[in-house]
C-alpha positions as CSV (number, residue, x, y, z in Angstrom):
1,X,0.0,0.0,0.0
2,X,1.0,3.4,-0.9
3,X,2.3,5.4,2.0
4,X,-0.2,8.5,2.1
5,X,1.6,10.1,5.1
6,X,3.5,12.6,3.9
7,X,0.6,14.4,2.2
8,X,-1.0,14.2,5.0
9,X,1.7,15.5,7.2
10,X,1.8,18.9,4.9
11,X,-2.4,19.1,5.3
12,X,-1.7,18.3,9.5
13,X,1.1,20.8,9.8
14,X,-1.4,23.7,8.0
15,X,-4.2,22.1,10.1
16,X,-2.1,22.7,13.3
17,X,-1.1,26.4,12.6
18,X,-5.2,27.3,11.8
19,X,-6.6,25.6,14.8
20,X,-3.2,27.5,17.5
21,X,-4.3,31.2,15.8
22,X,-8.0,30.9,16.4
23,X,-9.5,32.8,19.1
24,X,-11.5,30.6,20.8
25,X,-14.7,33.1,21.3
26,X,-14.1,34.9,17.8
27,X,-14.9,31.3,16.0
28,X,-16.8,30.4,18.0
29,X,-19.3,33.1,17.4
30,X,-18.5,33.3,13.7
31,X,-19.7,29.7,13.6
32,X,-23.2,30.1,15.4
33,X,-23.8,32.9,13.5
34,X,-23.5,31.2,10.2
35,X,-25.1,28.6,11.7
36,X,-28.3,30.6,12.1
37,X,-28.0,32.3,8.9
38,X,-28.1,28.5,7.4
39,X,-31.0,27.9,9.1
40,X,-33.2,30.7,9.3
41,X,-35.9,29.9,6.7
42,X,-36.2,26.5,8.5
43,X,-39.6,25.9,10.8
44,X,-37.5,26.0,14.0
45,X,-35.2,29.5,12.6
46,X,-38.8,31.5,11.7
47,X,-40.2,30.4,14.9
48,X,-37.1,31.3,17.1
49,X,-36.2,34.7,15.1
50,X,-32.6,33.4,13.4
51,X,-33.0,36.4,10.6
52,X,-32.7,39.1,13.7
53,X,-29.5,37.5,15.7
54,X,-26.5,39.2,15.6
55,X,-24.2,37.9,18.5
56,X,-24.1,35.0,21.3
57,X,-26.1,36.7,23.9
58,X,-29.2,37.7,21.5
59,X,-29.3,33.8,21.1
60,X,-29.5,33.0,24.2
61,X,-32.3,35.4,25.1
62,X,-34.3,34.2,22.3
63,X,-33.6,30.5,22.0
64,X,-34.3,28.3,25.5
65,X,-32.0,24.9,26.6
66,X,-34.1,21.9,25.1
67,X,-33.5,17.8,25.7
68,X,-33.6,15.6,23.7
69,X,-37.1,14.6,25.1
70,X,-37.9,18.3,23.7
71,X,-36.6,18.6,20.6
72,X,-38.7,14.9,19.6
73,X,-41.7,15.8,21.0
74,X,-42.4,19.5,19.6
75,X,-39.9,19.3,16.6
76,X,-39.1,16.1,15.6
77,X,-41.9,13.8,16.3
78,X,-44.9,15.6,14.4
79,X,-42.9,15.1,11.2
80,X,-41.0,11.7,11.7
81,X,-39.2,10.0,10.1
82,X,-38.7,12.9,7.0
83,X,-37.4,16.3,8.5
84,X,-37.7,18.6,5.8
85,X,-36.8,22.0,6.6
86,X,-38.0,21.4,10.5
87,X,-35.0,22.8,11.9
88,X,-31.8,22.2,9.1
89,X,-32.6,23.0,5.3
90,X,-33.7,20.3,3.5
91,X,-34.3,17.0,4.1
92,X,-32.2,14.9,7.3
93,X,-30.6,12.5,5.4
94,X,-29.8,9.9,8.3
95,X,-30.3,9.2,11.9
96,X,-28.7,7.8,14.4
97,X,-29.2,5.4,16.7
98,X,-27.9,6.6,20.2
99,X,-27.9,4.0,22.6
100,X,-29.7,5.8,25.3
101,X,-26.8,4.7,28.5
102,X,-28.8,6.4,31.3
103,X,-31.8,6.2,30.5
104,X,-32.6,2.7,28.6
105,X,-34.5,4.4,25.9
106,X,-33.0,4.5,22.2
107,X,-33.0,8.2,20.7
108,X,-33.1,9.3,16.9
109,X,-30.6,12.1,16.2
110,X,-30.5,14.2,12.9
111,X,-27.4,13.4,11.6
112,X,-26.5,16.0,8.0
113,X,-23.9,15.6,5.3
114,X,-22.5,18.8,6.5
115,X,-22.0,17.1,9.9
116,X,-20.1,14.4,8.7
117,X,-17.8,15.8,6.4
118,X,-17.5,18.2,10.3
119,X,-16.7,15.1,11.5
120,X,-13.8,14.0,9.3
121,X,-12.3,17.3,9.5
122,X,-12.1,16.7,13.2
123,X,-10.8,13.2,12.5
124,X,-7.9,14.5,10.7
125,X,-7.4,17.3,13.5
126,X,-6.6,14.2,15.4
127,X,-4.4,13.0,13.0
128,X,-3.0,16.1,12.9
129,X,-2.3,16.4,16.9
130,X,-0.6,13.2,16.8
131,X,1.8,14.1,14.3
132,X,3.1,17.1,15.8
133,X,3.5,15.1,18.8
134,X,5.4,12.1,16.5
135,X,6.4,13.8,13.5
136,X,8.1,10.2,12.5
137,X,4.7,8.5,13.2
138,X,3.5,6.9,9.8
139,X,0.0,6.6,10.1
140,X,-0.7,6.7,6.6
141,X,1.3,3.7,6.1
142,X,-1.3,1.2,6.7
143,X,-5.0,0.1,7.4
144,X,-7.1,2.5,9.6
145,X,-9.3,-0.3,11.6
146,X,-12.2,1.6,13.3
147,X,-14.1,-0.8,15.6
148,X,-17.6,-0.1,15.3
149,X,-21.7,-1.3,15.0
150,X,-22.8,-2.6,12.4
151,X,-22.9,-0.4,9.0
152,X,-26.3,-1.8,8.0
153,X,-29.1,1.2,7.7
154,X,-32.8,1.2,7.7
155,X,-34.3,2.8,5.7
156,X,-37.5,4.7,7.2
157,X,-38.6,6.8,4.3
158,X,-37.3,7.8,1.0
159,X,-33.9,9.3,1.1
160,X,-34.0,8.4,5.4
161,X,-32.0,6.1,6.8
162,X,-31.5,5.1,10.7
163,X,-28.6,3.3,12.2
164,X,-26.1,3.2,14.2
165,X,-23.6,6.5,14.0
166,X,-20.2,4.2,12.7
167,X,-22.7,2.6,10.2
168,X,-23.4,6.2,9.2
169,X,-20.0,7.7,8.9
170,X,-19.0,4.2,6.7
171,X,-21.6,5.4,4.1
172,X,-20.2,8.3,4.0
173,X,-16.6,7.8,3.3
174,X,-14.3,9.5,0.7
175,X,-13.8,7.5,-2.4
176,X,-9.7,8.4,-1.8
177,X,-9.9,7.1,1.7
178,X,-11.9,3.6,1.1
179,X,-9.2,1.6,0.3
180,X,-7.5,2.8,4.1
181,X,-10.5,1.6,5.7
182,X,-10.8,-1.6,7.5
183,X,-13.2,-3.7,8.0
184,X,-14.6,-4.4,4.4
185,X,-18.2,-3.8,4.2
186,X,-18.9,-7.8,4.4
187,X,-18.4,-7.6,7.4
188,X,-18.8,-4.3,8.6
189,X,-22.5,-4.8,8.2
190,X,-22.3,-8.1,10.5
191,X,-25.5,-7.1,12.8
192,X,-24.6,-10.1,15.7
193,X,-22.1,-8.5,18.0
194,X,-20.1,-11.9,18.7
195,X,-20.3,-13.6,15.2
196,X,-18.9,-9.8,14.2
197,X,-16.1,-10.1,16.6
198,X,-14.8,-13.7,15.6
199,X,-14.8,-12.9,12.1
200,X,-12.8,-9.9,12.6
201,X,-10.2,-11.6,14.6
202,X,-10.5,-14.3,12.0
203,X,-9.7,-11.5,9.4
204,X,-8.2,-8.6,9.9
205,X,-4.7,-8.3,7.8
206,X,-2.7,-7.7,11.5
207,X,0.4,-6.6,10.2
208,X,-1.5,-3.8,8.3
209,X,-2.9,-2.0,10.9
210,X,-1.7,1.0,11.6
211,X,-4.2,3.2,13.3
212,X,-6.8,1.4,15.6
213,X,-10.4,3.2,17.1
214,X,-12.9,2.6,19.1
215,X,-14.5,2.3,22.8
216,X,-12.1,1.2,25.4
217,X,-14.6,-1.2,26.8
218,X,-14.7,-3.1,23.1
219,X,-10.9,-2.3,22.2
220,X,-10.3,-4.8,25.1
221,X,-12.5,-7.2,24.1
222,X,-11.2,-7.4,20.4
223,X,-7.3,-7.6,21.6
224,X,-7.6,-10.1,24.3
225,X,-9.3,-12.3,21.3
226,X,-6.8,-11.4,19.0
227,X,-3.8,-12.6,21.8
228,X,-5.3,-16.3,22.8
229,X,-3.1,-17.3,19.6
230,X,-0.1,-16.4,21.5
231,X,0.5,-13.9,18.7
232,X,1.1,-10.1,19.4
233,X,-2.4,-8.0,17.7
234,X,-1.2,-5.4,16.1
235,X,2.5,-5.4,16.0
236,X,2.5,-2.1,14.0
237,X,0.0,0.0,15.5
238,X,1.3,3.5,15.8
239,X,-1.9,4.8,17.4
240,X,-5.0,3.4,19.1
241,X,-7.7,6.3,19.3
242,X,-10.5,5.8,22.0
243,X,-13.4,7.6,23.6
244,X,-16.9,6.9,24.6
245,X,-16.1,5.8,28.1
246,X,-13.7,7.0,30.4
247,X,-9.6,5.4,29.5
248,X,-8.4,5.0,33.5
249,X,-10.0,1.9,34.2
250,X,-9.2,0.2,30.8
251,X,-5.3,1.8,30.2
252,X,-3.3,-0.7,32.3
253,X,-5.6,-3.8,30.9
254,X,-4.9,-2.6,27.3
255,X,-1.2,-1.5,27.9
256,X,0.4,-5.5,27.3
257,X,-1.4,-5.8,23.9
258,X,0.0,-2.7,22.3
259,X,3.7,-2.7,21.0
260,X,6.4,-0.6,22.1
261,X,5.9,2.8,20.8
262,X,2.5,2.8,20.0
263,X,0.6,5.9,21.0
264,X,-3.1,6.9,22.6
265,X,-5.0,9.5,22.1
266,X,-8.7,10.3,23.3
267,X,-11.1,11.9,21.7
268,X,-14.8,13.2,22.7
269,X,-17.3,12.3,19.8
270,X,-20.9,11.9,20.4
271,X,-24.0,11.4,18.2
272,X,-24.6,15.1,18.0
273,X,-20.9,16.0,17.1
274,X,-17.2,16.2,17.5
275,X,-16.1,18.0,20.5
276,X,-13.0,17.6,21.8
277,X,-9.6,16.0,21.1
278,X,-6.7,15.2,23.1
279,X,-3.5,17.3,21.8
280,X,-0.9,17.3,24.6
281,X,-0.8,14.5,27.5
282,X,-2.9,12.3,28.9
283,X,-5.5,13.7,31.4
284,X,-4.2,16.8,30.7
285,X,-7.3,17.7,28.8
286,X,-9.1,17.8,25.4
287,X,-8.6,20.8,23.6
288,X,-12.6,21.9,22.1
289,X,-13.3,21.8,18.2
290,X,-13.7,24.9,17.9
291,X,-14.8,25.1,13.9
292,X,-16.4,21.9,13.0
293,X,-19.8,22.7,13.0
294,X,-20.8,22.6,17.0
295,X,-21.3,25.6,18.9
296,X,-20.7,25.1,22.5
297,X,-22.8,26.4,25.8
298,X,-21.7,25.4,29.2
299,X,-24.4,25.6,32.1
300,X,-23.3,25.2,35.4
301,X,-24.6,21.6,36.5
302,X,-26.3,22.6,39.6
303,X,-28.3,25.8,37.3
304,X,-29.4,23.2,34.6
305,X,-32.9,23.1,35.6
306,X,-33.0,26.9,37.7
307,X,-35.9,29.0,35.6
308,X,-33.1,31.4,33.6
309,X,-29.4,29.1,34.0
310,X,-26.5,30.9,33.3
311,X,-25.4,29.9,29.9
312,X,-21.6,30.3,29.2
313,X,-19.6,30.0,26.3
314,X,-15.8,30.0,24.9
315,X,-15.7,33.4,26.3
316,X,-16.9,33.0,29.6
317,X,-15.9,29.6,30.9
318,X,-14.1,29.2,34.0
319,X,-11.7,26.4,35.0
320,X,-12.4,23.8,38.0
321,X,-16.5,24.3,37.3
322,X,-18.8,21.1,36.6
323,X,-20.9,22.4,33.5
324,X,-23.2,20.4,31.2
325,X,-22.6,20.6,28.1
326,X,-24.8,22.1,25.3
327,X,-24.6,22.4,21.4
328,X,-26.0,23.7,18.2
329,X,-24.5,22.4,15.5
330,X,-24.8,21.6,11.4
331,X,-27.7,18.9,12.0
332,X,-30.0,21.5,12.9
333,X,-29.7,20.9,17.0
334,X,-29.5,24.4,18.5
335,X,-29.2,24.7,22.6
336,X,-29.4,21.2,23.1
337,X,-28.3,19.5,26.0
338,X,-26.1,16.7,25.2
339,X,-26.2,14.7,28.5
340,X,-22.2,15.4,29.5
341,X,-21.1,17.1,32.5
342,X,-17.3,18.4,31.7
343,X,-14.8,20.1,33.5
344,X,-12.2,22.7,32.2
345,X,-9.1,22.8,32.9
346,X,-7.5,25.6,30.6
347,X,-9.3,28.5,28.9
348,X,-6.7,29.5,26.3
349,X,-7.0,27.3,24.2
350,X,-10.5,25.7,25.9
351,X,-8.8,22.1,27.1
352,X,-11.6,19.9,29.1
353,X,-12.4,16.6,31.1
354,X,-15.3,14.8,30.7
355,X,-16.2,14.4,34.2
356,X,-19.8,12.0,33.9
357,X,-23.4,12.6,32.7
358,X,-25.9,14.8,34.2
359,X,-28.2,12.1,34.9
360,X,-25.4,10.3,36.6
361,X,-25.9,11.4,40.2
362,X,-27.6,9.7,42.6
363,X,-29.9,11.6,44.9
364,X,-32.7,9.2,45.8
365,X,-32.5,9.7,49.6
366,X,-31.1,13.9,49.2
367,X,-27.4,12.6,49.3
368,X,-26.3,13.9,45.3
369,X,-23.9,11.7,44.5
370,X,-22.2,12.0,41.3
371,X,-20.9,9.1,39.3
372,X,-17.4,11.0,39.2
373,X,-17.3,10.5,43.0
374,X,-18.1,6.7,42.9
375,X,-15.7,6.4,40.8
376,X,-13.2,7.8,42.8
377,X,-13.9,6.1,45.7
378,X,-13.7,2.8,43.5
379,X,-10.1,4.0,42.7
380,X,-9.2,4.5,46.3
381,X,-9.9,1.3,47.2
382,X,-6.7,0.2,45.3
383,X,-8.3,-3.2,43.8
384,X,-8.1,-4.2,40.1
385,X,-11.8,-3.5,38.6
386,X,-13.6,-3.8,35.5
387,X,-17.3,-3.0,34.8
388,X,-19.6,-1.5,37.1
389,X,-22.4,-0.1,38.0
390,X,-24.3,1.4,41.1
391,X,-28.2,2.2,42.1
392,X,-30.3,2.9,44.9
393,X,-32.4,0.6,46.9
394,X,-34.6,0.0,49.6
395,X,-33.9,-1.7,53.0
396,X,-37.3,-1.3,54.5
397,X,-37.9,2.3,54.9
398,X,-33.9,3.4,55.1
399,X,-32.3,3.3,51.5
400,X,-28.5,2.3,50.4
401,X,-26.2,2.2,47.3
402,X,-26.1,-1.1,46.1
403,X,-22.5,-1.7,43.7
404,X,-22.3,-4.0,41.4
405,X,-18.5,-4.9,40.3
406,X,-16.5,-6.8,38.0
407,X,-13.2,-8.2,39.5
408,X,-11.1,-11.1,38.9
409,X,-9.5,-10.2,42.7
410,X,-10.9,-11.6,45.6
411,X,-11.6,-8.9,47.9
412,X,-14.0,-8.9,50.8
413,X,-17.4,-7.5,49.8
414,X,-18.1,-6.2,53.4
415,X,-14.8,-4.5,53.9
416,X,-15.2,-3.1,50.1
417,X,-18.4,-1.5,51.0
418,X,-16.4,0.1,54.0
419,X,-13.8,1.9,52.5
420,X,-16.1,3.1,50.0
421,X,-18.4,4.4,52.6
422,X,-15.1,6.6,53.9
423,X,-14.1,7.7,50.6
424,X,-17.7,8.9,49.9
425,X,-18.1,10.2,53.1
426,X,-14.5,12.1,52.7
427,X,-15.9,13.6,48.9
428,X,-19.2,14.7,49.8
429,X,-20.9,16.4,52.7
430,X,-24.2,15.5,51.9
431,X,-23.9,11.8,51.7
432,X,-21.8,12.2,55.2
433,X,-24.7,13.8,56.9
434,X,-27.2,11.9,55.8
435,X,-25.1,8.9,56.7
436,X,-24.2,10.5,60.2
437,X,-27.7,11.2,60.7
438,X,-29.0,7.3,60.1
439,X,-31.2,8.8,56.7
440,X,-29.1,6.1,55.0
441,X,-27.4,2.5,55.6
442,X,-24.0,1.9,54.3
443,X,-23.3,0.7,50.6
444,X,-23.8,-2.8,49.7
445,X,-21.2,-4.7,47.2
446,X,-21.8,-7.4,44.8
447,X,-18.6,-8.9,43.1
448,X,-19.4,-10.6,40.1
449,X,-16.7,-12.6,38.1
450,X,-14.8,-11.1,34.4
451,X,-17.3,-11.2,32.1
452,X,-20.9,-11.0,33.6
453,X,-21.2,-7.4,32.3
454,X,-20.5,-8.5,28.6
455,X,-23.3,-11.1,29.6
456,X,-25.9,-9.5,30.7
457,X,-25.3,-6.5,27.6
458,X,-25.6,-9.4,25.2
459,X,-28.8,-10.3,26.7
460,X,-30.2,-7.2,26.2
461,X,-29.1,-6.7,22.4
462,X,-26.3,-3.9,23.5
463,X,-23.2,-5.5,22.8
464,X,-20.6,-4.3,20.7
465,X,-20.6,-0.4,19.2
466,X,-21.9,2.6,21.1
467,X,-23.4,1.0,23.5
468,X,-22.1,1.2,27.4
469,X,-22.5,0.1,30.5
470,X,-24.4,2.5,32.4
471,X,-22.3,3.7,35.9
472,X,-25.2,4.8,37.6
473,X,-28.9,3.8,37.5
474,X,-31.0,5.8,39.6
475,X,-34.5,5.1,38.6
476,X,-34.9,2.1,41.7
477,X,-37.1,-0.4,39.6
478,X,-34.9,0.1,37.0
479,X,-31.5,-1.0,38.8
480,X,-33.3,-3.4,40.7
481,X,-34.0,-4.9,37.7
482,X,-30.5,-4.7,36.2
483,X,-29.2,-5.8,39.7
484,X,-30.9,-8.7,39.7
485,X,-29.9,-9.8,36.6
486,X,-26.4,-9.3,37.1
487,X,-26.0,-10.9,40.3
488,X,-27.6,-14.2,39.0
489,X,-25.9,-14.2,36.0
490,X,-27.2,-11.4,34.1
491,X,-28.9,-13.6,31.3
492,X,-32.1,-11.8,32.3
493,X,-34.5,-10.8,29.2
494,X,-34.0,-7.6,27.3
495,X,-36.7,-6.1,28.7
496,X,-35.7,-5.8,32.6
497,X,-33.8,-3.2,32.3
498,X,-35.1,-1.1,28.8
């Protein structure tokens, strides 16, 4: 194969240059701006006044924070499955297929043309942040294996089809960059999540691969296949790009399968849009895309629901704040709230963490405990984890967090539940007082063996892909459900816990 990397070092080293001189608030604005002038004639732009906006805060006086749940039911529903002209021009060529982690419920997102060709310019910003990083890197050398769903669409209407977002982006590739692509589409369009799996392993040209993506939680799952054979994966992988989950609890388990020099990045991709990419170390942040076609609100987490929030942006953010994260982008989303809570940690250039979901707190008994701080406490307890997930539940009339986690250790449950108990005490005030003052009983830990997570997603159809294990469930009946299942094997029916 013909090495295609220096072209693309030339196109990465103008890339870098553009996205150092922006000013993060001056693009920013340009972009909504033309964003709105885009969609002005549309349903959503006559009813929201786009032709009379001229700058960030006019927007945000006229145009309110919508969910998802919003957007469907007043926008998208009425008109499903053809949007034509609802809130983008024209008709929505595709949706995807988001996997719903917190809430069990699959969503339909608009996805445009114009926000995937936004996407592969932020794929080659990645690119293009590795490479000044390892200027000898060779990416281009090889296969680019991106470890996805399946690529098979449905087609709802004429000219709409629905699928999962990978599926999408694989329709949508450049003629010029096909033949870099890996899997083929035989078996990209695979549907069965483990017949997928051993046919890539069975495969995939190893030696080829040069650039490897995907969720950490499936990255793992493919390489330790690959390895039973005794044979190293991917002995010349040059850079394994992940996101979708947080990397700490995956890193050291993926470490022994990558060869020496091999690089990670992360990136922050959802449904919606691109985001964020990693350009300096790791945890050190992930510097926001600032002109791809997403314009970027942050509302403080505890203001989200507060009658009038205050609604920042690229030039207003502060550093060491938990803000959800909002967007309006090129597939005719505009103040939507994405789900994320993130974290900055610079402001010139905007570099962030993604620090857990906004429906990832538990509150049930007034304690507001966020999924961050579980999973801190987990990390203090020193013990090798996988999978997990937590929930609230009922003891007779007191209540408790019930944890469910993966370990191939054998540590006592009892004394588990203990130190977590001190660590969450330690993090949060609320959860100490109500603990102090008997409101709660202590945590309760289930250890289930390597594996049972993987089971019980299989059972319900959400294995492989986008899909995730949830970290926190806080709807009771719903994590009693998933609980259950877990703890007897977690081959319960689909339906407990959609």
């Amino acid at each position: 194969m013909l090495d295609g990397t220096p072209i693309l070092r030339l196109l990465c080293r103008a890339r870098v240059a553009r996205m150092e001189s922006l000013d993060a608030a001056a693009a920013q604005e340009a972009l909504l701006l033309r964003l709105l002038r885009t969609s002005r004639a549309t349903r959503f732009g006559r009813a929201h006044g786009f032709d009379a906006i001229r700058s960030v805060a006019e927007f945000q006086a006229r145009v309110p924070l919508r969910r998802y749940e919003d957007f469907w039911a007043d926008w998208w529903q009425p008109a499903f499955p053809v949007l034509d002209g609802v809130s983008w021009p024209g008709r929505i060529p595709y949706l995807a297929l988001s996997s719903g982690t917190t809430s069990g419920t699959t969503k339909y997102i608009p996805v445009t043309r114009a926000q995937m060709a936004a996407n592969r310019g932020a794929a080659l910003d990645t690119l293009a942040w590795h490479l000044r990083a390892h200027p000898r890197s060779r990416p281009f050398a090889g296969l680019s294996f991106l470890l996805g769903g399946s690529t098979a669409l449905q087609e709802l209407a004429p000219g709409v089809r629905a699928g999962d977002l990978s599926g999408i982006a694989a329709h949508e590739v450049p003629r010029i960059l096909s033949s870099r692509a890996w899997p083929p589409e035989d078996l990209a369009l695979i549907p069965d999540w483990d017949t997928k799996l051993a046919a890539l392993v069975a495969r995939v040209p190893r030696e080829d691969v040069r650039v490897l993506t995907g969720t950490p939680s499936w990255l793992l799952m493919l390489l330790h296949r690959m390895a039973q054979d005794g044979a190293p994966p991917f002995p010349n992988l040059e850079l394994l790009i992940h996101g979708g989950v947080a990397w700490a609890p995956y890193r050291d388990r993926i470490a022994p399968f990558l060869p020496s020099g091999c690089s990670t990045r992360e990136v922050y991709p959802a449904s919606e849009g691109f985001c964020a990419i990693q350009d300096r170390g790791e945890g050190e942040g992930m510097r926001l895309v600032l002109d791809r076609g997403c314009f970027f609100e942050f509302v403080p987490v505890e203001e989200l629901d507060a009658p009038v929030p205050t609604r920042h942006w690229a030039a207003t953010v502060e550093t060491g704040v938990d803000y959800a994260l909002v967007l309006s982008s090129n597939a005719g989303l505009f103040a939507y709230i994405l789900g994320d809570v993130v974290r900055f940690v610079e402001r010139a250039p905007p570099r962030l963490l993604v620090t857990g979901r906004t429906a990832w707190m538990l509150s049930t008994f007034g304690e507001h405990v966020t999924g961050e701080e579980l999973a801190t406490a987990l990390a203090t307890t020193g013990i090798r984890f996988g999978e997990w997930c937590c929930g609230p539940e009922f003891v007779g009339e007191l209540g408790r967090h019930r944890l469910i986690l993966e370990t191939d250790a054998a540590p006592d449950a009892a004394s588990l539940a203990q130190r977590l108990d001190a660590a969450l005490a330690a993090d949060n005030d609320d959860y100490a007082a109500h603990r102090k003052g008997g409101q709660m009983l202590p945590p309760a830990v289930d250890l289930v063996p390597p594996g049972r997570f993987e089971t019980w997603m299989r059972a319900q159809g959400k294995l492989g892909g986008q899909h995730k294990v949830p970290r926190v469930i806080a709807d009771p009946a719903r994590f009693a459900r998933a609980a259950a299942a877990l703890t007897s094997g977690g081959e319960a029916a689909p339906s407990s816990t959609t």
